[in-house]
C-alpha positions in Angstrom: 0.0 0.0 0.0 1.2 3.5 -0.9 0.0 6.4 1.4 0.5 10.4 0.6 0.7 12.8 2.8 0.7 16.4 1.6 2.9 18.4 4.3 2.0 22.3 1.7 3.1 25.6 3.3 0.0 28.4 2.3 2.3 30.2 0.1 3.0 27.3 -2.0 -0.9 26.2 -2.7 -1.6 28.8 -5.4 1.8 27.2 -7.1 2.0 23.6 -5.8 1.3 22.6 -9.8 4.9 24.3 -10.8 8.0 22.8 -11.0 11.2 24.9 -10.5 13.3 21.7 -11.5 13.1 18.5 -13.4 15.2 16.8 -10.9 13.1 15.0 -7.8 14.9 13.0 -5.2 13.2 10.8 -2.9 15.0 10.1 0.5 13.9 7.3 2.9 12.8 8.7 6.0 12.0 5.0 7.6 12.5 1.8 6.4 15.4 -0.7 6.1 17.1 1.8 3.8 17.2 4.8 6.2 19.0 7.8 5.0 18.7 6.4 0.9 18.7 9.6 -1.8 17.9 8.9 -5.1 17.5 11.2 -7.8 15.3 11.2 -10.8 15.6 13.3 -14.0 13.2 13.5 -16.4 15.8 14.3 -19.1 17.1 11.0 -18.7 14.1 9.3 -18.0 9.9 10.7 -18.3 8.9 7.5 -16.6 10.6 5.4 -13.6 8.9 2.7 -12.4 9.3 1.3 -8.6 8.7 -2.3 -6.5 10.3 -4.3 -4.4 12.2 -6.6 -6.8 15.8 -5.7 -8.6 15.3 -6.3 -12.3 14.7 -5.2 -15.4 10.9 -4.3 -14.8 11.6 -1.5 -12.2 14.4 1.3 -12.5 14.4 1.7 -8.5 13.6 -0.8 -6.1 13.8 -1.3 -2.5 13.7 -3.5 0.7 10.4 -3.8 1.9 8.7 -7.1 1.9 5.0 -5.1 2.0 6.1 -3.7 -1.2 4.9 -5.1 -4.6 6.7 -5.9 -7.8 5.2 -3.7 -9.7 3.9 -0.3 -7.1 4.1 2.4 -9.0 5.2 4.7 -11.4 6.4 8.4 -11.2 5.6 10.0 -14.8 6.8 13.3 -15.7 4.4 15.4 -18.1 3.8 19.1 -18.2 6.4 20.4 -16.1 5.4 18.1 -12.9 6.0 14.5 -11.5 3.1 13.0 -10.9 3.0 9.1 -8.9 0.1 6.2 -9.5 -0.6 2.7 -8.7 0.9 -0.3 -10.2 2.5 -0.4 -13.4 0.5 1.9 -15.4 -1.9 -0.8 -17.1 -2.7 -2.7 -13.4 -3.1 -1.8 -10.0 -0.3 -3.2 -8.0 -1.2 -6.3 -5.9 -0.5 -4.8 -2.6 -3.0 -1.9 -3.2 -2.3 1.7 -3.7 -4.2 4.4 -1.4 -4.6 8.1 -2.7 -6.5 10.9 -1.2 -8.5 12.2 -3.4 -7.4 10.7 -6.8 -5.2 7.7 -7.5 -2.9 9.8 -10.4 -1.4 12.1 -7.8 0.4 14.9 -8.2 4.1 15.2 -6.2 5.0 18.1 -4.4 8.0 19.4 -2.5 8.2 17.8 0.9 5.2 15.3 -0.1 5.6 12.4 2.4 5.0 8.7 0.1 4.8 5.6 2.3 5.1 2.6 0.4 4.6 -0.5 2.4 6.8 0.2 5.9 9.0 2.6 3.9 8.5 6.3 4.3 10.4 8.6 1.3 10.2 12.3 1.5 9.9 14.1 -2.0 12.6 16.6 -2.6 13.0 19.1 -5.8 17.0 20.0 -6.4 17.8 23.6 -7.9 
């Protein structure tokens, strides 16, 4: 299961849609992989897909036995990264939960929990 929790300082509401920078780092705030930064960038790559197994169906995966093989993707399109369930055809098996929408769009300091790992979002300059 994948949990969001949008952590949005008032000033940023009116421009939570705008991305300064095509570069988004995740860091694991719990989990077996405390501490972990990894950094996507949409020149390289539009779409990255994450799960729990190491191979040539996910381009970042992680420890986490609650974690599915296929969990989600992170799409960039339109100048933001945007995260959903599963692999972008099927939901993934462990279940995806998203407040209000299940095609979500990431924001600075956005909080993802996927399975018992805990990532904060992070745009660099």
């Amino acid at each position: 299961m994948i949990q969001v929790n949008i952590q949005i300082k008032s000033e940023e509401i009116e421009n939570r849609n705008v991305v300064v920078s095509s570069l988004l780092t995740l860091e694991v705030l719990f989990g077996e992989e405390q501490r972990r930064k990894i950094t996507f960038d949409s020149k390289n790559k539009k779409i990255v897909r994450i799960g729990r197994l190491k191979n040539s169906e996910t381009d970042f995966s992680f420890a986490d036995e609650d974690v599915s093989r296929k969990q989600c993707l992170l799409t960039f399109e339109e100048n933001n990264w945007y995260i959903n369930d599963g692999d972008g055809q099927n939901e993934s098996s462990n279940g995806t939960w998203f407040y209000p929408e299940k095609y979500f769009t990431i924001t600075e300091g956005m909080i993802i929990r996927m399975g018992t790992t805990s990532f904060e979002c992070k745009f660099i300059q």
